[in-house]
N, CA, C and O atoms as CSV, one atom per row, in Angstrom:
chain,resi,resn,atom,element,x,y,z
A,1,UNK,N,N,242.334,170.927,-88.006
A,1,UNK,CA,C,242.710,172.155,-87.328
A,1,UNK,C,C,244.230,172.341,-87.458
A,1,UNK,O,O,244.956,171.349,-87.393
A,2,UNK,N,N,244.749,173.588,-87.642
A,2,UNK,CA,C,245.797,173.847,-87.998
A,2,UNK,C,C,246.954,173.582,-86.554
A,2,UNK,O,O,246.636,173.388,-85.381
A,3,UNK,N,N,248.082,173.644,-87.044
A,3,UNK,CA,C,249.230,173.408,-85.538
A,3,UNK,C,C,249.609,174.918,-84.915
A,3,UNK,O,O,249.627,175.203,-83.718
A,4,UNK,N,N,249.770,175.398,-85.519
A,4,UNK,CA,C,250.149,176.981,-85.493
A,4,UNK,C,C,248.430,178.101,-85.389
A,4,UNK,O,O,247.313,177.720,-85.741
A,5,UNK,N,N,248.773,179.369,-84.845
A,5,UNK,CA,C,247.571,180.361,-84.974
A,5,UNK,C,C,248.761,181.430,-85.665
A,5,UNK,O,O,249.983,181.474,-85.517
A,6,UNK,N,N,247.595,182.444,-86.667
A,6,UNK,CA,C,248.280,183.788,-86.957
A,6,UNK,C,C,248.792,184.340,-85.622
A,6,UNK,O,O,248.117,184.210,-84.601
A,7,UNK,N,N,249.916,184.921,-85.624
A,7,UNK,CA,C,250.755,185.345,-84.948
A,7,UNK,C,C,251.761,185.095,-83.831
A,7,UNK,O,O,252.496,185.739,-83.083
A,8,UNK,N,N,251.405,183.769,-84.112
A,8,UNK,CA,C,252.418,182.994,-83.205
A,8,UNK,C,C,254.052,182.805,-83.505
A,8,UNK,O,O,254.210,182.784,-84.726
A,9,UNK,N,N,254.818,182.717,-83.072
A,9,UNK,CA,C,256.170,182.624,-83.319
A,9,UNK,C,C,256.352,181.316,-83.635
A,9,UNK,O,O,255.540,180.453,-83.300
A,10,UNK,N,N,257.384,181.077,-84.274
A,10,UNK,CA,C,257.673,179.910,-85.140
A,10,UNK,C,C,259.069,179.547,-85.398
A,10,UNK,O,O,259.623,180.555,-85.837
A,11,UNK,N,N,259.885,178.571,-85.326
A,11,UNK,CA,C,260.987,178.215,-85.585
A,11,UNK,C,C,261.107,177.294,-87.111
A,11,UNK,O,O,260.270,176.391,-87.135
A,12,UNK,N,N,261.681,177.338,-87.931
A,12,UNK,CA,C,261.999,176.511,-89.326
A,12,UNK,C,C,262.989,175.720,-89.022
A,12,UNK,O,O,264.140,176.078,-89.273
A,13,UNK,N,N,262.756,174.660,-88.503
A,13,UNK,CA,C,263.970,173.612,-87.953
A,13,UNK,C,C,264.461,172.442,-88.616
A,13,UNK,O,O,265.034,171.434,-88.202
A,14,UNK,N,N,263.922,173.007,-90.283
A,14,UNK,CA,C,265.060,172.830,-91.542
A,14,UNK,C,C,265.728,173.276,-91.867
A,14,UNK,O,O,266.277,172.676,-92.792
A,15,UNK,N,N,266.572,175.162,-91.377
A,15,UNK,CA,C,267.313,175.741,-91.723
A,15,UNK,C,C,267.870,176.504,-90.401
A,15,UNK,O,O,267.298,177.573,-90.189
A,16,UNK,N,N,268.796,176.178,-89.555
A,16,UNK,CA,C,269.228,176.462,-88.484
A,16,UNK,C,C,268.101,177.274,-87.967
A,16,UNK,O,O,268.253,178.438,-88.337
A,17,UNK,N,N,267.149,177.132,-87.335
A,17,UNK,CA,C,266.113,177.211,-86.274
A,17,UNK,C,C,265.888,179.261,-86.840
A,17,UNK,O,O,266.098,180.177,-86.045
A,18,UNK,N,N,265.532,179.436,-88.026
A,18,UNK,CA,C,265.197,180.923,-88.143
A,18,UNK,C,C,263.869,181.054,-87.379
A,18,UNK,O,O,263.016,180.178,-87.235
A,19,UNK,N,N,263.857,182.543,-86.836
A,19,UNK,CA,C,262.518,182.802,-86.183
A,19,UNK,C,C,261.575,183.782,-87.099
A,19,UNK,O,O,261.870,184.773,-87.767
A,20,UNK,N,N,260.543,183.235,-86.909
A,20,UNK,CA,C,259.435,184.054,-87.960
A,20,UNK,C,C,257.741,183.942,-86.814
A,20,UNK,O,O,257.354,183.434,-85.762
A,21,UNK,N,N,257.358,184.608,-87.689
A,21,UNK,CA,C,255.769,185.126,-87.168
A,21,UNK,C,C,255.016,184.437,-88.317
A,21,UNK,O,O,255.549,184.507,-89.425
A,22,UNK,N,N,253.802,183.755,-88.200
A,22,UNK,CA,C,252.615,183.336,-88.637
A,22,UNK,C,C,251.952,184.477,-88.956
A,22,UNK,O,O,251.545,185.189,-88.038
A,23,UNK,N,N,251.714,184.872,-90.425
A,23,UNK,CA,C,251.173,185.623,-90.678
A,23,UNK,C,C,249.744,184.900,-91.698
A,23,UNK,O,O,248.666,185.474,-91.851
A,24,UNK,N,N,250.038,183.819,-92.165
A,24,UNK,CA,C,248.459,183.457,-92.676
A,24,UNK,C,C,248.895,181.728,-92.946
A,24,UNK,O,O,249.983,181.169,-93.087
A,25,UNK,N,N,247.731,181.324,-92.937
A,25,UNK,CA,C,247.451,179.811,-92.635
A,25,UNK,C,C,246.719,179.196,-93.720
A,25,UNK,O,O,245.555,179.506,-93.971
A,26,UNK,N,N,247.246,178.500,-94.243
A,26,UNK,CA,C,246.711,178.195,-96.127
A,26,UNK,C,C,246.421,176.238,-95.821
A,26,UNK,O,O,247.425,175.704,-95.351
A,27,UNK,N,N,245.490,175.493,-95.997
A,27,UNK,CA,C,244.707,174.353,-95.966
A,27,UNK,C,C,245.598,173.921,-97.284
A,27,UNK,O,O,245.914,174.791,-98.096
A,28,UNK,N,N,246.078,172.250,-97.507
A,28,UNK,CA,C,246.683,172.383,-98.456
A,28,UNK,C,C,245.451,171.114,-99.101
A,28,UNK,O,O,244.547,170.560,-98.475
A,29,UNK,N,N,245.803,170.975,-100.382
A,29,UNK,CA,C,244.834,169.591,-101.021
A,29,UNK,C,C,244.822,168.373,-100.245
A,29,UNK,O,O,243.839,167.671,-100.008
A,30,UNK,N,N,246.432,168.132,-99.745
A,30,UNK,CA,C,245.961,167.033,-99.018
A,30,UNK,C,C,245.816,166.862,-97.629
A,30,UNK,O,O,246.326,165.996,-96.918
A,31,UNK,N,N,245.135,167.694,-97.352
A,31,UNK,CA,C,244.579,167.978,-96.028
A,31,UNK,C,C,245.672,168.748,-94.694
A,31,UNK,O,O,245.342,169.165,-93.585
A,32,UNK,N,N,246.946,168.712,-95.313
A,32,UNK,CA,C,247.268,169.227,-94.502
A,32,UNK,C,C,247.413,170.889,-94.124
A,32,UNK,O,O,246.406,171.567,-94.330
A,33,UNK,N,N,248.400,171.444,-93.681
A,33,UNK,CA,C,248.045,172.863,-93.714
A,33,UNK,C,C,249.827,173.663,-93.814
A,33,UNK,O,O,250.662,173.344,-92.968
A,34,UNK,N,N,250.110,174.488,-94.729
A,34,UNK,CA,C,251.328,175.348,-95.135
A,34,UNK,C,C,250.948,176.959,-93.991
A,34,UNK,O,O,249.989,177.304,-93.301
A,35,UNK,N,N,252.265,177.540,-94.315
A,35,UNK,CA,C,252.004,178.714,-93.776
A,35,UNK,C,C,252.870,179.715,-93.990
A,35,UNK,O,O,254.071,179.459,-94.081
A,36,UNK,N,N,252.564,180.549,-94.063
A,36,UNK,CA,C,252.860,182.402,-94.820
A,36,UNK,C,C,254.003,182.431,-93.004
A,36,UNK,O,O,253.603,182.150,-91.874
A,37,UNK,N,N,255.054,182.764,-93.336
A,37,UNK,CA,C,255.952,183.237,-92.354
A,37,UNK,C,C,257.180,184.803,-92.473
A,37,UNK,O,O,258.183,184.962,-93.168
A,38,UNK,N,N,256.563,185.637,-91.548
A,38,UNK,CA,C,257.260,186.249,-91.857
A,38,UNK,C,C,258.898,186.417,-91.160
A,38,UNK,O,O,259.093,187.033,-90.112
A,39,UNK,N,N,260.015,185.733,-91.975
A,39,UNK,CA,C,260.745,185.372,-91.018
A,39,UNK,C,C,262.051,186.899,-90.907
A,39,UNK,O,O,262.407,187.753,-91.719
A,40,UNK,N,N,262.444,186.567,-89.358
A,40,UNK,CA,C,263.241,188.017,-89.273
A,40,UNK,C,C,264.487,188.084,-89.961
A,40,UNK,O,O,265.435,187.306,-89.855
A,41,UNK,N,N,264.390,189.056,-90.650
A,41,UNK,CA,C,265.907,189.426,-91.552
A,41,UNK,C,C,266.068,189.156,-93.159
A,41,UNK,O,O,267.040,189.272,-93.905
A,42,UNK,N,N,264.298,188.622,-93.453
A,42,UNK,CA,C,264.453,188.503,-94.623
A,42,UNK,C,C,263.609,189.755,-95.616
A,42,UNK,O,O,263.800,190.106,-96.780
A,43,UNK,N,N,262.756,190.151,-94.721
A,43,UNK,CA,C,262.118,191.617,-95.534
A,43,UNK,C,C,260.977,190.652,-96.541
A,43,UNK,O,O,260.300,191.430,-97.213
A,44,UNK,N,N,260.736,189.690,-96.712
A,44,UNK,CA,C,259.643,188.702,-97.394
A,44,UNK,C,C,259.492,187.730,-96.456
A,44,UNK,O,O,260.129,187.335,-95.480
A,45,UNK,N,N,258.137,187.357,-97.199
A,45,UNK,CA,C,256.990,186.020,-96.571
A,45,UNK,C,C,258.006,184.762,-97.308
A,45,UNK,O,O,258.646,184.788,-98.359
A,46,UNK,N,N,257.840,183.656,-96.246
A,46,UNK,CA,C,258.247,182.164,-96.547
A,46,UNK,C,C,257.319,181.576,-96.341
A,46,UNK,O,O,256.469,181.825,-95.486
A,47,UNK,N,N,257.354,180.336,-97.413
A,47,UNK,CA,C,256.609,179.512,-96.918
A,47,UNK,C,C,256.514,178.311,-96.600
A,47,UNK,O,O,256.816,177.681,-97.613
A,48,UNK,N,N,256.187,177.377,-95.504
A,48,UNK,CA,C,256.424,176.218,-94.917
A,48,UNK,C,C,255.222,175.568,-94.581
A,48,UNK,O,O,254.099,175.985,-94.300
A,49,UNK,N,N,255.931,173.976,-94.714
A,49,UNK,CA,C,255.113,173.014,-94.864
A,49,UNK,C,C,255.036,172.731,-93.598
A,49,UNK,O,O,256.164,172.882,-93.129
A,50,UNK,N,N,253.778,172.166,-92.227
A,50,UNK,CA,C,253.608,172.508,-90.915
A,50,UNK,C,C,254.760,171.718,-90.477
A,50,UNK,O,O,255.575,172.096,-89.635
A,51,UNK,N,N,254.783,170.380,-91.219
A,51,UNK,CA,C,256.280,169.525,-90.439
A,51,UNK,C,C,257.585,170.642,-90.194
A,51,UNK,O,O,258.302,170.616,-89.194
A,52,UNK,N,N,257.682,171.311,-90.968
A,52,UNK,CA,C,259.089,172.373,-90.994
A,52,UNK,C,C,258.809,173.445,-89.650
A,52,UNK,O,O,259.356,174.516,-89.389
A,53,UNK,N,N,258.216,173.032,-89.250
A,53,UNK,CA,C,258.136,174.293,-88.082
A,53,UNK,C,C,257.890,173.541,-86.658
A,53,UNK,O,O,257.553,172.369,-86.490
A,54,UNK,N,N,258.171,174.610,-85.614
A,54,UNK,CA,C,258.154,174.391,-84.644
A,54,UNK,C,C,257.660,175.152,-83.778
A,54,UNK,O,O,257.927,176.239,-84.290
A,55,UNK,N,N,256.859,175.505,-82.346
A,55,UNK,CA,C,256.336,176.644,-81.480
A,55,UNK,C,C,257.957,177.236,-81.128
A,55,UNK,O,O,258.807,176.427,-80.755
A,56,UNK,N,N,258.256,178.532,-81.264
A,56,UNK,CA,C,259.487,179.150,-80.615
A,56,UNK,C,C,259.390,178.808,-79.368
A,56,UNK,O,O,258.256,178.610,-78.932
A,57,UNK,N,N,260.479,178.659,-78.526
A,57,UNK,CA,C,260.396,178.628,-77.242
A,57,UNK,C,C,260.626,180.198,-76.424
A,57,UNK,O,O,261.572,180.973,-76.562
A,58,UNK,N,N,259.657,180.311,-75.725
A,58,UNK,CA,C,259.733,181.827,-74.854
A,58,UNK,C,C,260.758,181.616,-73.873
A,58,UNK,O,O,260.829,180.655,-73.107
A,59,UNK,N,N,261.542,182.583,-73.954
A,59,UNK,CA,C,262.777,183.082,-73.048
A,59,UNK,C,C,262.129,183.138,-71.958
A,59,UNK,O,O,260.983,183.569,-72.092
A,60,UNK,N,N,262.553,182.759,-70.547
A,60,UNK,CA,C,262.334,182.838,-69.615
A,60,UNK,C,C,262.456,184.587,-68.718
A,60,UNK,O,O,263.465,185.279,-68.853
A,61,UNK,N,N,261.254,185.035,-67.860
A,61,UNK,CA,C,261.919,186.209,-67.327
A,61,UNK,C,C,262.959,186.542,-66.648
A,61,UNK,O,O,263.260,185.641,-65.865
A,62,UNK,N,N,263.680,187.481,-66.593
A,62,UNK,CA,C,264.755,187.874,-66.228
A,62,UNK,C,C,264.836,188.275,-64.390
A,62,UNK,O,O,264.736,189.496,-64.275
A,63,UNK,N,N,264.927,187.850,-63.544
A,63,UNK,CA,C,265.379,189.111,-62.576
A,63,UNK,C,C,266.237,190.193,-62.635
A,63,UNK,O,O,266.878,190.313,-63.679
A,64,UNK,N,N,266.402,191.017,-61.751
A,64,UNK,CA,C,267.648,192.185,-61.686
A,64,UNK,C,C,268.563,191.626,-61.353
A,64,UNK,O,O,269.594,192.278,-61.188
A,65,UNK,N,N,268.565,190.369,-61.146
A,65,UNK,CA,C,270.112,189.792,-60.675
A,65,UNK,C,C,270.604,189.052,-61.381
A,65,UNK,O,O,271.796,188.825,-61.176
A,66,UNK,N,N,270.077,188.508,-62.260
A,66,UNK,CA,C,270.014,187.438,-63.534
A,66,UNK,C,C,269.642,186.516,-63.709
A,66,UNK,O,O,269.740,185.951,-64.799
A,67,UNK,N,N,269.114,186.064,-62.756
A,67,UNK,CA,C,268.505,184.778,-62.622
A,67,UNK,C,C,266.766,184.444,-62.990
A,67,UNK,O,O,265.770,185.076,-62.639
A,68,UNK,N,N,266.859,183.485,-63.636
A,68,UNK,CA,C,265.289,183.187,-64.472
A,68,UNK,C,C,264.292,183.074,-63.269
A,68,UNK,O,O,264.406,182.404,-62.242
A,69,UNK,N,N,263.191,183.987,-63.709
A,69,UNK,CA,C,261.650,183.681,-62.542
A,69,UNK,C,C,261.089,183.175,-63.383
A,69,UNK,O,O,261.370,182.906,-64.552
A,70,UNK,N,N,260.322,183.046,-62.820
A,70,UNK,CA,C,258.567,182.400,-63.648
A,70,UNK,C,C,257.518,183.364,-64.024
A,70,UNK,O,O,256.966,183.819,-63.022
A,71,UNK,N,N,257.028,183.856,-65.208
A,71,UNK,CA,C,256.331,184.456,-65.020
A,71,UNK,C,C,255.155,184.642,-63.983
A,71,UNK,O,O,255.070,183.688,-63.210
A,72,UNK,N,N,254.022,185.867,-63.737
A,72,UNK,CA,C,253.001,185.170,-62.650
A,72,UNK,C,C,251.364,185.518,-63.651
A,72,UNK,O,O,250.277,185.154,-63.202
């Protein structure tokens, strides 16, 4: 089973932490699994080997005052 799902956010934390989207999920020969990324600012698909990636971390919500809540 793969580490990542299509459309999940993704960090490449072989090249100062770029952010990209999972756009397709490719099984490789030796069992492991690559993936189609579409990363922001490049206008093309990359592609990475699952070790090269990471889950993005979600920004925490904001209050009106500035201070981080929790989502509910």
């Amino acid at each position: 089973m793969s580490k990542f799902a299509i459309g999940e956010k993704v960090d490449n934390i072989a090249d100062d932490h770029e952010v990209g989207t999972v756009v397709a999920v490719f099984p490789t020969v030796e069992g492991n699994f690559s993936y189609a990324v579409d990363t922001e600012g490049y206008g093309a698909l990359q592609f990475f080997h699952e070790e090269k990636l990471v889950v993005h971390p979600a920004r925490p919500e904001m209050a009106d005052d500035g201070r981080a809540t929790r989502p509910v």
